[in-house]
mmCIF entry with sequence, helices, sheets and N, C-alpha, C, O atoms, coordinates in Angstrom:
data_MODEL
# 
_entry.id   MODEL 
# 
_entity.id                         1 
_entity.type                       polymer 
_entity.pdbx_number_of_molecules   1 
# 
_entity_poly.entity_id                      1 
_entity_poly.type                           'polypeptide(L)' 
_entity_poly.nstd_linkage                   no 
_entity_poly.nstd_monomer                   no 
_entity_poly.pdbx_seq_one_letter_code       
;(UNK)(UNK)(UNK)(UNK)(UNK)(UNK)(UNK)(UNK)(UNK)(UNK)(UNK)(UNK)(UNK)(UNK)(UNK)(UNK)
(UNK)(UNK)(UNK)(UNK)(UNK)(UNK)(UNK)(UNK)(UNK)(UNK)(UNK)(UNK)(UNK)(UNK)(UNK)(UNK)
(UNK)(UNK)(UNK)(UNK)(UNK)(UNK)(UNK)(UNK)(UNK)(UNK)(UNK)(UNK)(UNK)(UNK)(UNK)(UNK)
(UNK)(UNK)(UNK)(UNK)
;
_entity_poly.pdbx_seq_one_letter_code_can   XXXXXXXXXXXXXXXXXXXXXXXXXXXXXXXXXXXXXXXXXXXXXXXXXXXX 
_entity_poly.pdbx_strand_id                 A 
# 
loop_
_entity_poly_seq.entity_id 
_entity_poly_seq.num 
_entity_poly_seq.mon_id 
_entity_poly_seq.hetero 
1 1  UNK n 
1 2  UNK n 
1 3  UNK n 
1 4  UNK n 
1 5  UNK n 
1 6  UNK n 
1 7  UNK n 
1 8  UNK n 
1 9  UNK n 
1 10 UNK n 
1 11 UNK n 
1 12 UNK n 
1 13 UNK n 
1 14 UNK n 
1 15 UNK n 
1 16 UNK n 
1 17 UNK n 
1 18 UNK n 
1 19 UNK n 
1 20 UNK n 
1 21 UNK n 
1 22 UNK n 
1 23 UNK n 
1 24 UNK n 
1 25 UNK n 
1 26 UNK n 
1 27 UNK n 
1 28 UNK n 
1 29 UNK n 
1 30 UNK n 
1 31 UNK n 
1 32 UNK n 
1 33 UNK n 
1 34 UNK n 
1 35 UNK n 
1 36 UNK n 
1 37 UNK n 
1 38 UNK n 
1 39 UNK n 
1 40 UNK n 
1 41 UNK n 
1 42 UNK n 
1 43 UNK n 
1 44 UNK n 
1 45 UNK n 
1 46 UNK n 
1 47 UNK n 
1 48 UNK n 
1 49 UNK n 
1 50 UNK n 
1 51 UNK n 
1 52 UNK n 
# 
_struct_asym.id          A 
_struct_asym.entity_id   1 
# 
loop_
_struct_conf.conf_type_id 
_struct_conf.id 
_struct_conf.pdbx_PDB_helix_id 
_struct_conf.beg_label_comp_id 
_struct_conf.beg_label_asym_id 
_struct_conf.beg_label_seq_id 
_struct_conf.pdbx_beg_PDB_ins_code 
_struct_conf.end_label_comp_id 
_struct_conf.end_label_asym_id 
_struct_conf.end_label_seq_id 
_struct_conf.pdbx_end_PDB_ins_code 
_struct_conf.beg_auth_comp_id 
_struct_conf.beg_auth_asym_id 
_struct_conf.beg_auth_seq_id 
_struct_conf.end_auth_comp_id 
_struct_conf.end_auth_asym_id 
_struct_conf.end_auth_seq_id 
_struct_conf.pdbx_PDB_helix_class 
_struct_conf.details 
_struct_conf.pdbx_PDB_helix_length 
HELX_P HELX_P1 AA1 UNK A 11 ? UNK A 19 ? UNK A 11 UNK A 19 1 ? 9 
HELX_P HELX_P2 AA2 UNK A 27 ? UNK A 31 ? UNK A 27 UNK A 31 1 ? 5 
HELX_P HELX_P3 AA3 UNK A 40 ? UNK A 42 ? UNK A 40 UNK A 42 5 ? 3 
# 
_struct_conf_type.id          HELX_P 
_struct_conf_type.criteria    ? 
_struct_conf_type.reference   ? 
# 
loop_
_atom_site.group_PDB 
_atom_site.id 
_atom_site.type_symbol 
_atom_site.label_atom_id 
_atom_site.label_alt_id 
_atom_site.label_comp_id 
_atom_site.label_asym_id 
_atom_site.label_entity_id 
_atom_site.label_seq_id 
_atom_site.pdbx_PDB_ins_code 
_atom_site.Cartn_x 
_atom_site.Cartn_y 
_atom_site.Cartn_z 
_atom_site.occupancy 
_atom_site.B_iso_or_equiv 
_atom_site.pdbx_formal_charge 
_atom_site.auth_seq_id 
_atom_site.auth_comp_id 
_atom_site.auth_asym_id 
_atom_site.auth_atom_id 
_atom_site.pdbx_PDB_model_num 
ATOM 1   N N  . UNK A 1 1  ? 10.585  5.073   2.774   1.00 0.00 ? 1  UNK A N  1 
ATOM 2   C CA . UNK A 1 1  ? 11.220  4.912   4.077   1.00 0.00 ? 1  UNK A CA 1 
ATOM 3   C C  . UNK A 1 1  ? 12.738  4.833   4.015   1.00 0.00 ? 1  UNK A C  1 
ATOM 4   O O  . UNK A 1 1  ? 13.527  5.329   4.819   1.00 0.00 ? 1  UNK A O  1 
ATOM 5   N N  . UNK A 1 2  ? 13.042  4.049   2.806   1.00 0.00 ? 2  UNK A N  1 
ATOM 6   C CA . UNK A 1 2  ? 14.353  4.149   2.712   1.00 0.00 ? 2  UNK A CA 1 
ATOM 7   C C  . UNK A 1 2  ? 15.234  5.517   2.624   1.00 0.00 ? 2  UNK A C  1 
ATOM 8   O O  . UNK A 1 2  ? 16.380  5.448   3.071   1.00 0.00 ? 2  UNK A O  1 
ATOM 9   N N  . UNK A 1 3  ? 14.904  6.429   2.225   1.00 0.00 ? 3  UNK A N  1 
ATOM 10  C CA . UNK A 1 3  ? 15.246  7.785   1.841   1.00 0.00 ? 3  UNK A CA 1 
ATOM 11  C C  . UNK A 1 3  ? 15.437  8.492   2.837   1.00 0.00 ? 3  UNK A C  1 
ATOM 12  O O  . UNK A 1 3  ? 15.980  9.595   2.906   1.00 0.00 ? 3  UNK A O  1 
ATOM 13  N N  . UNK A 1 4  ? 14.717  7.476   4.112   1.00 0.00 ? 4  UNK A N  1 
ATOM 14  C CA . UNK A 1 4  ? 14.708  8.658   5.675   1.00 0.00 ? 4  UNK A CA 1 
ATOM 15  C C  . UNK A 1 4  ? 15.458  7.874   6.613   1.00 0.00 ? 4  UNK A C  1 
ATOM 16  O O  . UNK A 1 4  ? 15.748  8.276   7.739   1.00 0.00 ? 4  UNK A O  1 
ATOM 17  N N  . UNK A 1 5  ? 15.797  6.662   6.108   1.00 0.00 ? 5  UNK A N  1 
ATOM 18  C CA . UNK A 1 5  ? 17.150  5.693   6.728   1.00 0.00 ? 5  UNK A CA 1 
ATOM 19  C C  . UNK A 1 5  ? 16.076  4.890   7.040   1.00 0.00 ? 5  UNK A C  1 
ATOM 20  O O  . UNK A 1 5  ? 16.717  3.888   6.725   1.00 0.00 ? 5  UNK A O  1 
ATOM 21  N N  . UNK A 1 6  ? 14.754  4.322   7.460   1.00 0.00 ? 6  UNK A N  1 
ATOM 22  C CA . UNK A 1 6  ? 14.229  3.608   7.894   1.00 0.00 ? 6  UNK A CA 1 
ATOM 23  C C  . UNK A 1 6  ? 14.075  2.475   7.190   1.00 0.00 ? 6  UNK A C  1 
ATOM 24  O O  . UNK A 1 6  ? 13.983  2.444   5.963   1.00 0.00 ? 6  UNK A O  1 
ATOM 25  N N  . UNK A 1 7  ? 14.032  1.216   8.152   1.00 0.00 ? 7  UNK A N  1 
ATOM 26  C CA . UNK A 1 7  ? 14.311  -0.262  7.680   1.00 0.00 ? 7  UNK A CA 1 
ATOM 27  C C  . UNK A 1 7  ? 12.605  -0.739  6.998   1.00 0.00 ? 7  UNK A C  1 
ATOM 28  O O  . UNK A 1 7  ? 12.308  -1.665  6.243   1.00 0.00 ? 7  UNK A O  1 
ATOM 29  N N  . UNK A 1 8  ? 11.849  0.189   7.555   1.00 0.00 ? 8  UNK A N  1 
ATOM 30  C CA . UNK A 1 8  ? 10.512  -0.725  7.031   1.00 0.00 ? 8  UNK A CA 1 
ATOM 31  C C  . UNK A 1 8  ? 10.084  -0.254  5.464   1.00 0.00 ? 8  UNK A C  1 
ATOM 32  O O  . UNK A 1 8  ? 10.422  0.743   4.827   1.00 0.00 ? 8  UNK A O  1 
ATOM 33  N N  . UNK A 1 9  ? 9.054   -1.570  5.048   1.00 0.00 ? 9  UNK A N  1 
ATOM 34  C CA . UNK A 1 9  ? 8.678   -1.393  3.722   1.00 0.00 ? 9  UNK A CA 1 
ATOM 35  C C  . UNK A 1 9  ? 7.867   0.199   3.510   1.00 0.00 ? 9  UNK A C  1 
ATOM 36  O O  . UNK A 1 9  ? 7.603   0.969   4.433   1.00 0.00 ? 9  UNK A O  1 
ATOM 37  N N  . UNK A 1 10 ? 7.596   0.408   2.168   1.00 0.00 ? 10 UNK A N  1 
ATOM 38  C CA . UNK A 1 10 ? 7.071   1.192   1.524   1.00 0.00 ? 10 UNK A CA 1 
ATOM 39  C C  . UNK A 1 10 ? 5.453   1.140   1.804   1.00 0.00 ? 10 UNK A C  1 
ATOM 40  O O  . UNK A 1 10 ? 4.822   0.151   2.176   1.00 0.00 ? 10 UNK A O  1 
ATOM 41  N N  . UNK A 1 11 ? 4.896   2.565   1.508   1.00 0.00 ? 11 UNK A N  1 
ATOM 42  C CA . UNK A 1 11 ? 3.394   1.925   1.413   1.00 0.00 ? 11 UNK A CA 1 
ATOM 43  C C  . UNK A 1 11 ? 2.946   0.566   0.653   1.00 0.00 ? 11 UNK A C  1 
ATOM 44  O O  . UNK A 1 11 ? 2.434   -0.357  1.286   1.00 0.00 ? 11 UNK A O  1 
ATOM 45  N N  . UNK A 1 12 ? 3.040   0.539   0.069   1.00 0.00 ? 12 UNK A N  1 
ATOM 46  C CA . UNK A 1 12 ? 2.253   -0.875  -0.950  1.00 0.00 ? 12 UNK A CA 1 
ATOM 47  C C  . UNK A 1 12 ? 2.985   -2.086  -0.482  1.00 0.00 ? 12 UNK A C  1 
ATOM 48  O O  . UNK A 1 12 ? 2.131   -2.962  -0.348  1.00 0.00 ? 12 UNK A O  1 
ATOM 49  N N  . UNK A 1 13 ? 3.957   -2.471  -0.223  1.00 0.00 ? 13 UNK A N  1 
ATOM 50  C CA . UNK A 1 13 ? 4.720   -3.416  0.737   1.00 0.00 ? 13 UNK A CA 1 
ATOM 51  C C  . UNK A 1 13 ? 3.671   -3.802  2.496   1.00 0.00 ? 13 UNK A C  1 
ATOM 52  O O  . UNK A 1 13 ? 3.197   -4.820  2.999   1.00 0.00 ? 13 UNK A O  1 
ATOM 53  N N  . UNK A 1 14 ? 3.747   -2.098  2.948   1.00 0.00 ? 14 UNK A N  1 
ATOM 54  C CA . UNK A 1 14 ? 2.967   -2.376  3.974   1.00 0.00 ? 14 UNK A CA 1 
ATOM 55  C C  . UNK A 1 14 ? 1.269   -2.879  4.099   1.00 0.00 ? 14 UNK A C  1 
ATOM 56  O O  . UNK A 1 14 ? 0.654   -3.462  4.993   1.00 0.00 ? 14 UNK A O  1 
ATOM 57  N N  . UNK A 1 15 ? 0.903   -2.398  2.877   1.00 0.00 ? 15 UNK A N  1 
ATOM 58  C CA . UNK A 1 15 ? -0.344  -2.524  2.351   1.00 0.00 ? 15 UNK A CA 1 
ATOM 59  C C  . UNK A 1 15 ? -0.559  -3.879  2.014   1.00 0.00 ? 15 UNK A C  1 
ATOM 60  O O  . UNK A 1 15 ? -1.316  -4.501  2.758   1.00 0.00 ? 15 UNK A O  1 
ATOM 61  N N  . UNK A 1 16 ? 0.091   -4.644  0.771   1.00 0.00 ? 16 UNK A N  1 
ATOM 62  C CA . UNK A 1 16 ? 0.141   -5.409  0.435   1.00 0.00 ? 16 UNK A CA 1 
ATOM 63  C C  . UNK A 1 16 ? 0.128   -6.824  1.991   1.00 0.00 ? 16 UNK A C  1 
ATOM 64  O O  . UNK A 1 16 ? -0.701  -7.710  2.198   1.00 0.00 ? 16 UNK A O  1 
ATOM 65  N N  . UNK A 1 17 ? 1.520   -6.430  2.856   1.00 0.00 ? 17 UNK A N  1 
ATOM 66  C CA . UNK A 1 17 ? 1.334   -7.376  3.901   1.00 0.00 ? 17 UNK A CA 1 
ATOM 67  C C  . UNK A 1 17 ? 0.682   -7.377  5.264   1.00 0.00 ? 17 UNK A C  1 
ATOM 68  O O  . UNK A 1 17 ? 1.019   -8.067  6.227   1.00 0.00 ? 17 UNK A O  1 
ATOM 69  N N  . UNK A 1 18 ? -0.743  -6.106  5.170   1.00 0.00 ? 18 UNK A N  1 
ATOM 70  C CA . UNK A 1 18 ? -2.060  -6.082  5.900   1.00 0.00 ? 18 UNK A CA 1 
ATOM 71  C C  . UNK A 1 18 ? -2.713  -6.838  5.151   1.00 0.00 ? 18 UNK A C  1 
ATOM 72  O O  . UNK A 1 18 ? -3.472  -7.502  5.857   1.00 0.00 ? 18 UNK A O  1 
ATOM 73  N N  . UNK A 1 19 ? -2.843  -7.146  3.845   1.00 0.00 ? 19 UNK A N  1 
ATOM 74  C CA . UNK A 1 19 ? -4.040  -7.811  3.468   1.00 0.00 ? 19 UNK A CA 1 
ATOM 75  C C  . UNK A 1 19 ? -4.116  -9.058  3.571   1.00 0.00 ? 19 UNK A C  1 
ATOM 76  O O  . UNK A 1 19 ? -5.042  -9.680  4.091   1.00 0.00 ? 19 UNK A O  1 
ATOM 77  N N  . UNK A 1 20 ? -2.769  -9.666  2.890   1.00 0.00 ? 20 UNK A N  1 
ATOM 78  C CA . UNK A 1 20 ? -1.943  -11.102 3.345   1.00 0.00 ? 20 UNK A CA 1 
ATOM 79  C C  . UNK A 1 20 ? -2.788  -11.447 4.160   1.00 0.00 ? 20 UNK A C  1 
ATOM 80  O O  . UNK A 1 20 ? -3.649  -12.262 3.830   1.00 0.00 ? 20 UNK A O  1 
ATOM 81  N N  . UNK A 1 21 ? -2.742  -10.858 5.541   1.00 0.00 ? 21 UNK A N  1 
ATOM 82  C CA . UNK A 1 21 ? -2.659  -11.053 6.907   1.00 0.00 ? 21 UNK A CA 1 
ATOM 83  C C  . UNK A 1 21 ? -4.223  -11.322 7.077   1.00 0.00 ? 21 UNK A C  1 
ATOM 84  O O  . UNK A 1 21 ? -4.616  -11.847 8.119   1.00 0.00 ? 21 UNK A O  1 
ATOM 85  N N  . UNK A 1 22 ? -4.969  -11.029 6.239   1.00 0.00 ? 22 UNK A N  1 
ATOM 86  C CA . UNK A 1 22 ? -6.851  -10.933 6.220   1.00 0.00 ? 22 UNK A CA 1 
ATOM 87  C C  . UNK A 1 22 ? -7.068  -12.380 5.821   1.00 0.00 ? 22 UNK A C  1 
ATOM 88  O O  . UNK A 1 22 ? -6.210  -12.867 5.085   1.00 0.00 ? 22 UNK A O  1 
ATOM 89  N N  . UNK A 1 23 ? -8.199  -13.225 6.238   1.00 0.00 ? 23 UNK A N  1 
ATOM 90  C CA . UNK A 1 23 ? -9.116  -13.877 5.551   1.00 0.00 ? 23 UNK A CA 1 
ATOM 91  C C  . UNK A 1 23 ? -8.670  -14.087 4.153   1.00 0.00 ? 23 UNK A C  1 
ATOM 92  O O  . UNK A 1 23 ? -8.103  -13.111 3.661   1.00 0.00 ? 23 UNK A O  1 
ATOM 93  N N  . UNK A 1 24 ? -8.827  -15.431 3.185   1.00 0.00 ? 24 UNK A N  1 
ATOM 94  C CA . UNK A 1 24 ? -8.398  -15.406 2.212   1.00 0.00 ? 24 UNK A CA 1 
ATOM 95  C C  . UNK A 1 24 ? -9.938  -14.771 1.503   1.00 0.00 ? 24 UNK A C  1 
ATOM 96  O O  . UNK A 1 24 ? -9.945  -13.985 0.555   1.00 0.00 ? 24 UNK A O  1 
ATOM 97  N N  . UNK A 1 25 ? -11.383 -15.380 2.294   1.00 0.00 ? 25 UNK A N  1 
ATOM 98  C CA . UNK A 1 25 ? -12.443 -14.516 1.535   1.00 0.00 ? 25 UNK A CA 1 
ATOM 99  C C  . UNK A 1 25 ? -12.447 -13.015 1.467   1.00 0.00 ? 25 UNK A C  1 
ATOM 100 O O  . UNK A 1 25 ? -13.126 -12.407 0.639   1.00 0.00 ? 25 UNK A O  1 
ATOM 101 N N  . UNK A 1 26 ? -11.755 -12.492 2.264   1.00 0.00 ? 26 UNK A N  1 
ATOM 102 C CA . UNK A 1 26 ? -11.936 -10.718 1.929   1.00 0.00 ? 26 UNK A CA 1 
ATOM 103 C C  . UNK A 1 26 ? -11.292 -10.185 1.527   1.00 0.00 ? 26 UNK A C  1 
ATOM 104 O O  . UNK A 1 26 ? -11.477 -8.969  1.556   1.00 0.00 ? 26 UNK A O  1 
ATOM 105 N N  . UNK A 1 27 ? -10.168 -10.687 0.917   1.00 0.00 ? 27 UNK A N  1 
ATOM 106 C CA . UNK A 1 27 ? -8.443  -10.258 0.340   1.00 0.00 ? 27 UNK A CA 1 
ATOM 107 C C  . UNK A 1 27 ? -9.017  -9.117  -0.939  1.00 0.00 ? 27 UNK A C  1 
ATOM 108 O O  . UNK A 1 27 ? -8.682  -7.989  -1.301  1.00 0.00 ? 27 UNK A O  1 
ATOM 109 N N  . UNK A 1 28 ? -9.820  -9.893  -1.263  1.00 0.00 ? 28 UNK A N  1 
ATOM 110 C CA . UNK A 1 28 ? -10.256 -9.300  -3.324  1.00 0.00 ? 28 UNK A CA 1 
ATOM 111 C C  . UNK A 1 28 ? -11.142 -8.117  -2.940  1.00 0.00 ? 28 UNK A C  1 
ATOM 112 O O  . UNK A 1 28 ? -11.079 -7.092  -3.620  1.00 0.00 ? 28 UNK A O  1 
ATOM 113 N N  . UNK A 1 29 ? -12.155 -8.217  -1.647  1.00 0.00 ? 29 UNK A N  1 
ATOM 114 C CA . UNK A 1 29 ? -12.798 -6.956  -1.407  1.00 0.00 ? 29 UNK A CA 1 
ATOM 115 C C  . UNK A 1 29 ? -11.914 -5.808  -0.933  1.00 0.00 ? 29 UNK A C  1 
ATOM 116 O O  . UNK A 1 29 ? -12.097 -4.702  -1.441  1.00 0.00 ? 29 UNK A O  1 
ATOM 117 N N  . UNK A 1 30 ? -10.984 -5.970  -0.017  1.00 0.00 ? 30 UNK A N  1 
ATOM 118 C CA . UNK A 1 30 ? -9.747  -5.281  0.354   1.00 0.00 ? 30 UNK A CA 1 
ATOM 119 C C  . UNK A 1 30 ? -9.286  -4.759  -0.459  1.00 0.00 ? 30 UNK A C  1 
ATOM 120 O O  . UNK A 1 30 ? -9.208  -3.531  -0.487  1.00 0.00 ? 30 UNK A O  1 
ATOM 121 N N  . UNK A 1 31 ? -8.708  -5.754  -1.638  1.00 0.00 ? 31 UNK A N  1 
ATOM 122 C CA . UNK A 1 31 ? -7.985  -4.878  -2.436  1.00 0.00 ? 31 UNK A CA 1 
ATOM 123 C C  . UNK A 1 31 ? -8.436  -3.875  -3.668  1.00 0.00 ? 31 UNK A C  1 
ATOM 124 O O  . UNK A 1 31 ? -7.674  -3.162  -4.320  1.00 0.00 ? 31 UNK A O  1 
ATOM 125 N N  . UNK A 1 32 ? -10.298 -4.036  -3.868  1.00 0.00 ? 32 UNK A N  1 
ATOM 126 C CA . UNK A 1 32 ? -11.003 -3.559  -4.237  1.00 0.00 ? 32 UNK A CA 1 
ATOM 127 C C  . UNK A 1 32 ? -11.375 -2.197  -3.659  1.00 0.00 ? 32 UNK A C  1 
ATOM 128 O O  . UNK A 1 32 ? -12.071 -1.430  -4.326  1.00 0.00 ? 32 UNK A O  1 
ATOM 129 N N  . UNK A 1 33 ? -10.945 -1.875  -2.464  1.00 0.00 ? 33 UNK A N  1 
ATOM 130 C CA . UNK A 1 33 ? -11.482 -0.676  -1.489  1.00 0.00 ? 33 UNK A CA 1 
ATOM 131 C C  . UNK A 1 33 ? -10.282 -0.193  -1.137  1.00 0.00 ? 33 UNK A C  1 
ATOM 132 O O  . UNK A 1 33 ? -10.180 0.160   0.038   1.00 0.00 ? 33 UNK A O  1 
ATOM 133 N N  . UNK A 1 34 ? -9.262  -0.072  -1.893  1.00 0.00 ? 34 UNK A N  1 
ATOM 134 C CA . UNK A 1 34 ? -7.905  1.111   -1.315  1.00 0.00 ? 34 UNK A CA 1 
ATOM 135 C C  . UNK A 1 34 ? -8.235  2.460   -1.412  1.00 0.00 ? 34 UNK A C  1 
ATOM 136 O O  . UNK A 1 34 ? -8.397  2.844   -2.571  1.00 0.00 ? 34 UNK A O  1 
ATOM 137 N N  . UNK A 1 35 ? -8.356  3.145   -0.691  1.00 0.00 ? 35 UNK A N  1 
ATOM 138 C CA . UNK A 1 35 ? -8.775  4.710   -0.882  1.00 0.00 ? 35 UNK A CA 1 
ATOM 139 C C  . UNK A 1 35 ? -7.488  5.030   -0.409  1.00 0.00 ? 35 UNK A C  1 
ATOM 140 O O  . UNK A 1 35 ? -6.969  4.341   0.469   1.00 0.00 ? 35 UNK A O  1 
ATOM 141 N N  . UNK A 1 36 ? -6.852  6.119   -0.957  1.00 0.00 ? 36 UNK A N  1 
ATOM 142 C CA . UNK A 1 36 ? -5.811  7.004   -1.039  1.00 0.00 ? 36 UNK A CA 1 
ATOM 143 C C  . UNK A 1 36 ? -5.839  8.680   -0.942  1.00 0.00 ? 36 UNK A C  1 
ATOM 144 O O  . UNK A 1 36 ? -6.273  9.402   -1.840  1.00 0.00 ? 36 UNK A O  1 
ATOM 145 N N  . UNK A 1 37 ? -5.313  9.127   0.273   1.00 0.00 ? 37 UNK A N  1 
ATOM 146 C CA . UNK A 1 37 ? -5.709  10.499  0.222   1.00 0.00 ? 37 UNK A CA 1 
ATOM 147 C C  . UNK A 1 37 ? -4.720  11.361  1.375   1.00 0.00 ? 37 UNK A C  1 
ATOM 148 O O  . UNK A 1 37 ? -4.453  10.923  2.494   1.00 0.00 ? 37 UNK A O  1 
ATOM 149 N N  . UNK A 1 38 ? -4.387  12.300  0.982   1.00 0.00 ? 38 UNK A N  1 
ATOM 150 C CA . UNK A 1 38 ? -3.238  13.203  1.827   1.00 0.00 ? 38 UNK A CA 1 
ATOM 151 C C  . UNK A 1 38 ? -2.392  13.788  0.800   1.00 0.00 ? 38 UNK A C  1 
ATOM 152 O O  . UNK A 1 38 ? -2.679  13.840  -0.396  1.00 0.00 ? 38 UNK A O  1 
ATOM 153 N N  . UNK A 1 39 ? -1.266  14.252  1.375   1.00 0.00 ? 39 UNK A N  1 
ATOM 154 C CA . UNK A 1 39 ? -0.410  14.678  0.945   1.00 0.00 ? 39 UNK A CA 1 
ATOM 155 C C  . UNK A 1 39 ? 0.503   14.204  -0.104  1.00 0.00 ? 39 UNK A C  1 
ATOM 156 O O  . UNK A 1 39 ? 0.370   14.454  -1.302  1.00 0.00 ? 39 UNK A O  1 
ATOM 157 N N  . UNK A 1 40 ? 1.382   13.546  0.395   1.00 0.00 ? 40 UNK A N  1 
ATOM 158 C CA . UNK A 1 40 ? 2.126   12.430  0.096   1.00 0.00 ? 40 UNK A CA 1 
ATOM 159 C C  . UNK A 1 40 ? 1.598   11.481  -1.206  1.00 0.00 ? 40 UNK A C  1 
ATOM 160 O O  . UNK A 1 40 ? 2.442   11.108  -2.022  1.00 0.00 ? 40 UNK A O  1 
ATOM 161 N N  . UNK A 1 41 ? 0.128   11.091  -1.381  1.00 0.00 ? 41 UNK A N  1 
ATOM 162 C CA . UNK A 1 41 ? -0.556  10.398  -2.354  1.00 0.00 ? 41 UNK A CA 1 
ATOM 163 C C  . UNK A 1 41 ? -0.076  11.298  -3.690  1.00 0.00 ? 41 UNK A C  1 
ATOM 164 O O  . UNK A 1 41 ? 0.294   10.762  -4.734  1.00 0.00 ? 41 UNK A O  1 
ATOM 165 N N  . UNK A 1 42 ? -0.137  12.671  -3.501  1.00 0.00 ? 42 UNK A N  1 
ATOM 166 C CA . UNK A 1 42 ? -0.009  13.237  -4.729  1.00 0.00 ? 42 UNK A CA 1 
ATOM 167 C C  . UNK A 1 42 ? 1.850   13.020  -5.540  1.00 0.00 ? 42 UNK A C  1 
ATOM 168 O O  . UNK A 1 42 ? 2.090   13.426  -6.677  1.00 0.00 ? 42 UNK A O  1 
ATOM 169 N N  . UNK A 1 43 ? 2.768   12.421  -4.771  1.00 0.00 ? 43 UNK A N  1 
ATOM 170 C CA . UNK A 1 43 ? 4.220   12.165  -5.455  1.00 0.00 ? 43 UNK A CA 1 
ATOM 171 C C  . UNK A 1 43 ? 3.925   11.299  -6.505  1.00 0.00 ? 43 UNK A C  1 
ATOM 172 O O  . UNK A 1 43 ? 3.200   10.305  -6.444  1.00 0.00 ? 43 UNK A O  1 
ATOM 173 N N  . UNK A 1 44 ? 4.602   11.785  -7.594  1.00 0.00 ? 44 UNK A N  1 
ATOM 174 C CA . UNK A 1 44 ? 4.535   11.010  -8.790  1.00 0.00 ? 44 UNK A CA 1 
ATOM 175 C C  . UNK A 1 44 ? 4.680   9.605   -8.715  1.00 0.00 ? 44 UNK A C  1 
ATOM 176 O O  . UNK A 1 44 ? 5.674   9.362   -8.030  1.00 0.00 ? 44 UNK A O  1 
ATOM 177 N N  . UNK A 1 45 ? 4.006   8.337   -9.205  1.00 0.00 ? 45 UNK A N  1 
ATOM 178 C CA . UNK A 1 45 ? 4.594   6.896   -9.178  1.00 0.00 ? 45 UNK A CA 1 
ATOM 179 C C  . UNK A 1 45 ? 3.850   6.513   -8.391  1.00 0.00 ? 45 UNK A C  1 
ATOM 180 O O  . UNK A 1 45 ? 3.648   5.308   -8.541  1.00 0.00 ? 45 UNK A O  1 
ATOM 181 N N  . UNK A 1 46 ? 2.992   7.197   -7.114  1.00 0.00 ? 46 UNK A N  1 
ATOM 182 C CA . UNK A 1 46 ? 2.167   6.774   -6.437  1.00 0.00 ? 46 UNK A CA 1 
ATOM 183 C C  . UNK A 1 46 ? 1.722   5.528   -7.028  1.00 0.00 ? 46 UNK A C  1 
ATOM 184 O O  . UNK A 1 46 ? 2.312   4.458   -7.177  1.00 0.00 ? 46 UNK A O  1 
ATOM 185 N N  . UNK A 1 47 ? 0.443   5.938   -7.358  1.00 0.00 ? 47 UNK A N  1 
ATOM 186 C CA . UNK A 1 47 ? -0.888  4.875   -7.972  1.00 0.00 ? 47 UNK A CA 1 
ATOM 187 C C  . UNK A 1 47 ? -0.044  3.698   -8.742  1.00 0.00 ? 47 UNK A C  1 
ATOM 188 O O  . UNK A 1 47 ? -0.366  2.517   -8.616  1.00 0.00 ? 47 UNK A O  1 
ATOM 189 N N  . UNK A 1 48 ? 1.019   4.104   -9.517  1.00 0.00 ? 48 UNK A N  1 
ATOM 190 C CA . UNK A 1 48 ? 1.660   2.770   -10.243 1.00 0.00 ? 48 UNK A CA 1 
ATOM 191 C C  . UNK A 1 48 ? 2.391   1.608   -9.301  1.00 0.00 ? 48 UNK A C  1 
ATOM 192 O O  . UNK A 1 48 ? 2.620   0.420   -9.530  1.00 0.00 ? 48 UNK A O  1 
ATOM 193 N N  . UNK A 1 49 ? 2.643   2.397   -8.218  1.00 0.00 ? 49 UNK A N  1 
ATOM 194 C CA . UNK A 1 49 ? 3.322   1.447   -7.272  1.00 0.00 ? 49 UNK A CA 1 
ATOM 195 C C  . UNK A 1 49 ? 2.420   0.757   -6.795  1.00 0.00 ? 49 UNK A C  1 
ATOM 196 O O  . UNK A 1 49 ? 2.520   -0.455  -6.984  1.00 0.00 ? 49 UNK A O  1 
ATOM 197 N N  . UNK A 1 50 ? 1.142   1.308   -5.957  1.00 0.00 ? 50 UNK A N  1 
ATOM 198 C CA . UNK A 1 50 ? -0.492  0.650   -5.533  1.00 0.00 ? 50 UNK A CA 1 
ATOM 199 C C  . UNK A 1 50 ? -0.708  -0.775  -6.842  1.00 0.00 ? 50 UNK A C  1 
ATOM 200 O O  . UNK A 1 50 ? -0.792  -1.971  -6.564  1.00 0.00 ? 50 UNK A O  1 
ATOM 201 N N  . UNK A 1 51 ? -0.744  -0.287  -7.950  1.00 0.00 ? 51 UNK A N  1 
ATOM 202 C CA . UNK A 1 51 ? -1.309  -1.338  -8.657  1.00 0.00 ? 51 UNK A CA 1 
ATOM 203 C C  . UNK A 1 51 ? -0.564  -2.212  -9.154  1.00 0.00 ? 51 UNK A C  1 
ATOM 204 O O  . UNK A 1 51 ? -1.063  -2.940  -10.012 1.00 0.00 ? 51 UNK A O  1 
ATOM 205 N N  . UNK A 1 52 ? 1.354   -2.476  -8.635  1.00 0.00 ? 52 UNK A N  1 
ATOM 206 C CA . UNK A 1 52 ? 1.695   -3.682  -8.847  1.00 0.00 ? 52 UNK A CA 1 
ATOM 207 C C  . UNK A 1 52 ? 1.085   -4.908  -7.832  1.00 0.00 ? 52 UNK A C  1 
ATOM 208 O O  . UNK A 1 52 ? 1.403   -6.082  -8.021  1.00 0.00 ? 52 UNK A O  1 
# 
């Protein structure tokens, strides 16, 4: 987002603070069920950024 001037977080930022936002019981199933798919998924660094 930063790259396009925009103030909001990154996927995994945004990701990360939907789950926050869940039940503390479903956090681990959540983060167990990320499916990733489009375009964009394929830029290098993807998946490494997902799994900090």
């Amino acid at each position: 987002p930063s790259v396009l001037g925009l103030e909001s977080g990154g996927i995994h930022v945004t990701t990360f603070n939907s789950i926050m936002k869940c039940d503390v019981d479903v956090r681990k199933d959540l983060y167990g069920n990320i499916v990733m798919s489009g375009g964009t998924t394929m830029y290098p660094g993807i998946s490494d950024r997902m799994q900090k």
